[in-house]
N, C-alpha and C positions, 0 to 999 in steps of 0.2 A: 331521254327516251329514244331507243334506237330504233331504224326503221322497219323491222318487223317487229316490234314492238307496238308502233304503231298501225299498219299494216293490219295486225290482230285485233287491236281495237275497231279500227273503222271498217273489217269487214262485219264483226259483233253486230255493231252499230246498225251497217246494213240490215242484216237480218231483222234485228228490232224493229225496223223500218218497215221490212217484207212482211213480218207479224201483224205489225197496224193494219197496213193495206188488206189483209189478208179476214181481216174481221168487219173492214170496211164492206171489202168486196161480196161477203155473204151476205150483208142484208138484201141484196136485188135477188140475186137467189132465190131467197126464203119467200122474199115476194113473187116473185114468179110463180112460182108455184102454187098459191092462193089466186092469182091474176085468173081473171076467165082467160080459157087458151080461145088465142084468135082462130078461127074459123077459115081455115085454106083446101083450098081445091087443089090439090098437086099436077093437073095438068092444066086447067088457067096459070099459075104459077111459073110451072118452067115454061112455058108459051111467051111470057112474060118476058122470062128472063133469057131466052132464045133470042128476043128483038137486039139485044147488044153482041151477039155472035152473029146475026143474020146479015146485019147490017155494018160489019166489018167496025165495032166499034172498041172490042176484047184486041183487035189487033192494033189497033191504034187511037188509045184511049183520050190523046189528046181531044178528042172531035165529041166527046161527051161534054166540054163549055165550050160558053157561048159569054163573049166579051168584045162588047163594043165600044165605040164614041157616046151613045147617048146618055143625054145627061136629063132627066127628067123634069117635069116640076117639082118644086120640094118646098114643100107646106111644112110650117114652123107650129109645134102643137102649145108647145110653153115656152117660157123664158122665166127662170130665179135667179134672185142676186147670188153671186159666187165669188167667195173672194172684191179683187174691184172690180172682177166682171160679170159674166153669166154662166148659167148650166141652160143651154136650150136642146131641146127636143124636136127631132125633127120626122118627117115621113114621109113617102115616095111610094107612087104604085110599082109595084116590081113590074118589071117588062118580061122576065123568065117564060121562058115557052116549056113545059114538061116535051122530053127528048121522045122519051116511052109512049106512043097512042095510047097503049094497053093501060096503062096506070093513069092517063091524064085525069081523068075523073075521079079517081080514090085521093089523086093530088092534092085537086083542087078544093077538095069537096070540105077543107081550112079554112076557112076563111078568113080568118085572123091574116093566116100565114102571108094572104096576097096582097098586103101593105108593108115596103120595109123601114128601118128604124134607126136610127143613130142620134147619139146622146154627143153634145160638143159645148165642152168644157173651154170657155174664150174670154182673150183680154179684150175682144172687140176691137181693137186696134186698128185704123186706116190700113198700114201696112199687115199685112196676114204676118203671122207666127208661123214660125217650124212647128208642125204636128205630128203627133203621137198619135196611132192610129191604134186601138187594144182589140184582141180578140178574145170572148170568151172564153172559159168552158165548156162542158156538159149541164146541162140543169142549169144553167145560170144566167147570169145578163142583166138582173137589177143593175140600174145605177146607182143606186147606194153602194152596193157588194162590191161595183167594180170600182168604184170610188176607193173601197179601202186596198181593195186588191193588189191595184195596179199602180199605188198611193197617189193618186189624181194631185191631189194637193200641191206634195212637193215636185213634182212632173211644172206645173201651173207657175208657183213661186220661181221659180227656176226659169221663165218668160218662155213656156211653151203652152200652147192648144194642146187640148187633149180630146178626140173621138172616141167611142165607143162604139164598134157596130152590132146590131141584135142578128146574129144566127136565126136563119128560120126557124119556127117552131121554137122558138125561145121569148120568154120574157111578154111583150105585147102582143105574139106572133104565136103563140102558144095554144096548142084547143082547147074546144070551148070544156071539152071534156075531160074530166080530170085522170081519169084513165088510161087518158089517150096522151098523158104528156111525156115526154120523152122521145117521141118519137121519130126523132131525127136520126137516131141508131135503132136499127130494126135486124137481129139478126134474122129474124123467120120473115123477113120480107127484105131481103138484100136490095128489088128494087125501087122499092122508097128512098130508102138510103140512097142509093146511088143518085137517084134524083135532087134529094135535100142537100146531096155536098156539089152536086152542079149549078143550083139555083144559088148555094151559098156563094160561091165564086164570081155568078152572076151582077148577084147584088150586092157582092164587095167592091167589085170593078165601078158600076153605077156609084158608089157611093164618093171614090176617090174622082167620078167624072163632076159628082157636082161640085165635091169640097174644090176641086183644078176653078170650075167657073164661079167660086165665092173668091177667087183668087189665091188659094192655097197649091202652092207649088211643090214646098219641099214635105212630104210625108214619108215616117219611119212605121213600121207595125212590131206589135209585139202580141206575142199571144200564151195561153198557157194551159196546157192539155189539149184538149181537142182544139182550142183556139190558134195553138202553136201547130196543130195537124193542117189547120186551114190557112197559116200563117204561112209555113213552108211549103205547100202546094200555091199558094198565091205565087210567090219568090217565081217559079217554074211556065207561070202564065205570062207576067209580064214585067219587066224592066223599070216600069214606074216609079217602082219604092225606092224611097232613101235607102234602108236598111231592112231588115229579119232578122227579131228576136223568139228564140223557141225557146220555154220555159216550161220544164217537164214536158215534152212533147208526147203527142201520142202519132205514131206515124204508120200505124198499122194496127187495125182496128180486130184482127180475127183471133187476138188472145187478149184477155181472156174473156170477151163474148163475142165472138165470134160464131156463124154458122153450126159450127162445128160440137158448138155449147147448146142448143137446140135439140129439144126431142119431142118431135114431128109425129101427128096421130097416123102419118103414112109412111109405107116402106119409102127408104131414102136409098138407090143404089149407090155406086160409087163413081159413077158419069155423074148424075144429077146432083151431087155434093160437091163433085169438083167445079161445077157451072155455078154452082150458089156461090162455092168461095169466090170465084175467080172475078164473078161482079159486085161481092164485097172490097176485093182490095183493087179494082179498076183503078179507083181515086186515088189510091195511096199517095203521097210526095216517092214514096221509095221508086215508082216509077218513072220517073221522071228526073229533070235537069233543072239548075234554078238558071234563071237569064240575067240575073245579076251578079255580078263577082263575090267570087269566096270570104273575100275580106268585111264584104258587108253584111256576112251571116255571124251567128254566134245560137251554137246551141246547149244550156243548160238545163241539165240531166242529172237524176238519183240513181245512181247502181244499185241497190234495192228496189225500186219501184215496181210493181208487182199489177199495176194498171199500164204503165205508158214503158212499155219493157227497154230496158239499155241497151238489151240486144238489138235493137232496131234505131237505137240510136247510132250502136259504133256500122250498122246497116250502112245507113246515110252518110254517116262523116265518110268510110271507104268510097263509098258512090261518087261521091261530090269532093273527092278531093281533100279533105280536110280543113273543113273550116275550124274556125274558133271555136273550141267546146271549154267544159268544165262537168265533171259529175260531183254532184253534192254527195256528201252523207248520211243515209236513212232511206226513206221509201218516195211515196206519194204523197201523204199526206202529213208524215214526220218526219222532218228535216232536221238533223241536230247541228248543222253548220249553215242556216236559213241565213244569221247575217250577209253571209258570203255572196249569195246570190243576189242582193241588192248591190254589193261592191261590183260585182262584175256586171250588171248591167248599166251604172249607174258609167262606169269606166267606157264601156262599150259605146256607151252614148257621146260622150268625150270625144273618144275616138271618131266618132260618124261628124264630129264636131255641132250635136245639138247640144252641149255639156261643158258649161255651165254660161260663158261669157258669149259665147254664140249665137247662144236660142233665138236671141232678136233680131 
C-alpha cells in the first residue's frame, strides 16, 4: 500500500471518527434545551466578570492560582484489599479561597465541593513507590471507571502507586442536585469556571504536598481530556512533576461549548462577548509556558477529534517548542489505532525510566 494510499484511508477513518463525536456531541444539546434556562441578570454578570479586568488579572493570568507549601490534614475514609496491597481513600478540607468576592457565595454555596478527594492505589511499602498521578475527565472520577481507564492494575503489577485525584464538582465533590452536575464547565457563567479550574490547580498542588510528606517524592501525572487540560496547565505552575502525559487533550474549552454556543435571554453586544470569552480561556495551558522540560511532555492526539480539537493541539506543540507528540486515528471517542496509544505511553514511561525495571 503506497503512502497516499494510505494517507486516504486514515483521513476516511478520521472523519468516521469526526461523525461519532459529532452524534455524541448532540445529545448535551438536545438537553439543553429541555434544561430550565438559568436565570442571569446581565449586569450582576458582567460586574462579575469586570472583577478579572479590574484587578489586572486578563493581563496577567498567572495570579488567578494560588499554590502553596501547605499540606493539610488528610483523613483516610477507607481502605480494600488490592492486589497485595490497598485501594485507600482519602479527604482534605480544601484550603481554596474563591478569587472573585462577587461569586464567593454562589461558590461556596457546594458543599460537597469544600472537601477534596483522592483514591491511592499502594504496595504499602516502607520505601514509597514511583507514582502515577491520573487526571480525569468531564463527568467522571469513579474509581472503578478510572481503574479501568487508566488500567490501574497493570500501572500497580508493574511496582508503581497509583493516585487518582477528584476534580471539583466531580464524583464525591459533585451537587447535591442533579441538575446542577456538570458544573465545572459553565459557558453562561464563564465565572464559575474560571474559579473551579483555579481551585482545581489549588487542590492538585495540596494533594502532591501531602503525598511529598507520606514520603512520595517521585510523581508523573497523566490525564485525559479535560484531565489532560488540567494536566498541561499544572506542567506551567510548577516544576514538581516527574513527567505530563496529555491524552486527547482538551486545551481550549471555547469550541465547541463555548460562550459563543449560548443563547442568552439578553441582548449580548460585541464588547460584552469578547469579556465572556476572554475569561473563558484565562485558564487555557495555550497561555502559558510549562516549567518543566520539553522531553518530559508527551502529547497524544486524534486528528478527528471533534471535542478536544488538533487544532489546538498542533496550537501548543508550536508554543512549546515541540514536545513529543503522536495523532491517533479517528475522533474522541473512536480510535481505530487505540492499541498504539497504550504503546506509546507505556514507552514514554520507560523513557521517564518509571518502566518497567525502575518503578522500585
Amino acid at each position: 500500500m503506497n503512502l497516499m494510499t494510505i494517507g486516504i484511508k486514515t483521513n476516511i477513518l478520521d472523519h468516521i471518527g469526526s461523525s461519532v463525536d459529532h452524534i455524541f456531541l448532540s445529545i448535551p444539546k438536545i438537553l439543553n434545551r429541555i434544561k430550565p434556562k438559568k436565570q442571569i441578570d446581565p449586569v450582576t454578570y458582567e460586574r462579575e466578570i469586570d472583577f478579572y479586568f479590574e484587578h489586572g488579572i486578563t493581563e496577567n493570568p498567572i495570579n488567578l492560582f494560588q499554590l502553596n507549601d501547605m499540606a493539610p490534614s488528610c483523613r483516610k475514609l477507607s481502605e480494600k484489599p488490592f492486589k497485595d496491597g490497598s485501594r485507600e481513600l482519602y479527604t482534605f478540607k480544601s484550603h481554596f479561597q474563591v478569587l472573585n468576592p462577587l461569586v464567593r457565595d454562589r461558590y461556596h454555596f457546594h458543599e460537597n465541593n469544600q472537601n477534596s478527594y483522592f483514591v491511592r492505589w499502594t504496595h504499602g511499602s516502607k520505601t514509597p513507590r514511583k507514582t502515577i498521578l491520573c487526571l480525569h475527565g468531564y463527568m467522571l472520577g469513579a474509581p472503578n471507571q478510572a481503574e479501568k481507564m487508566f488500567s490501574v492494575k497493570r500501572l500497580y503489577q508493574k511496582g508503581l502507586d497509583v493516585v487518582l485525584f477528584i476534580s471539583p464538582f466531580h464524583w464525591k465533590r459533585a451537587p447535591v442536585n442533579k441538575l446542577d452536575r456538570g458544573i465545572f464547565l459553565q459557558p453562561d457563567d464563564v465565572v464559575m469556571t474560571c474559579e473551579a479550574v483555579s481551585h482545581t490547580m489549588t487542590d492538585l498542588n495540596t494533594t502532591f504536598n501531602i503525598l511529598n510528606d507520606m514520603g512520595v517524592k517521585e510523581i508523573g501525572i497523566i490525564g485525559a481530556s479535560m484531565g489532560a487540560y488540567n494536566a498541561s496547565l499544572f506542567s506551567c505552575l510548577t516544576d514538581r512533576i516527574s513527567f505530563a502525559a496529555m491524552i486527547v487533550p482538551a486545551l481550549d474549552y471555547s469550541k465547541p461549548f463555548g460562550p459563543d454556543s449560548v443563547h442568552f435571554d439578553f441582548p449580548v453586544n460585541t464588547r460584552f462577548r469578547e469579556k465572556m470569552n476572554t475569561i473563558w480561556t484565562l485558564h487555557s495551558p495555550l497561555n502559558f509556558y510549562p516549567k518543566i522540560d520539553k522531553d518530559k511532555l508527551i502529547f497524544i492526539a486524534s486528528k478527528g477529534d471533534q471535542l478536544c480539537l488538533s487544532e489546538n493541539v498542533y496550537r501548543i506543540l508550536k508554543k512549546w517548542d515541540w514536545p513529543q507528540h503522536f495523532f491517533l486515528t479517528g475522533g474522541h471517542w473512536l480510535i481505530f489505532n487505540n492499541q498504539k496509544r497504550g504503546q506509546l505511553w507505556y514507552k514514554f514511561l520507560e523513557d521517564m525510566g518509571f518502566w518497567p525495571d525502575s518503578a522500585s
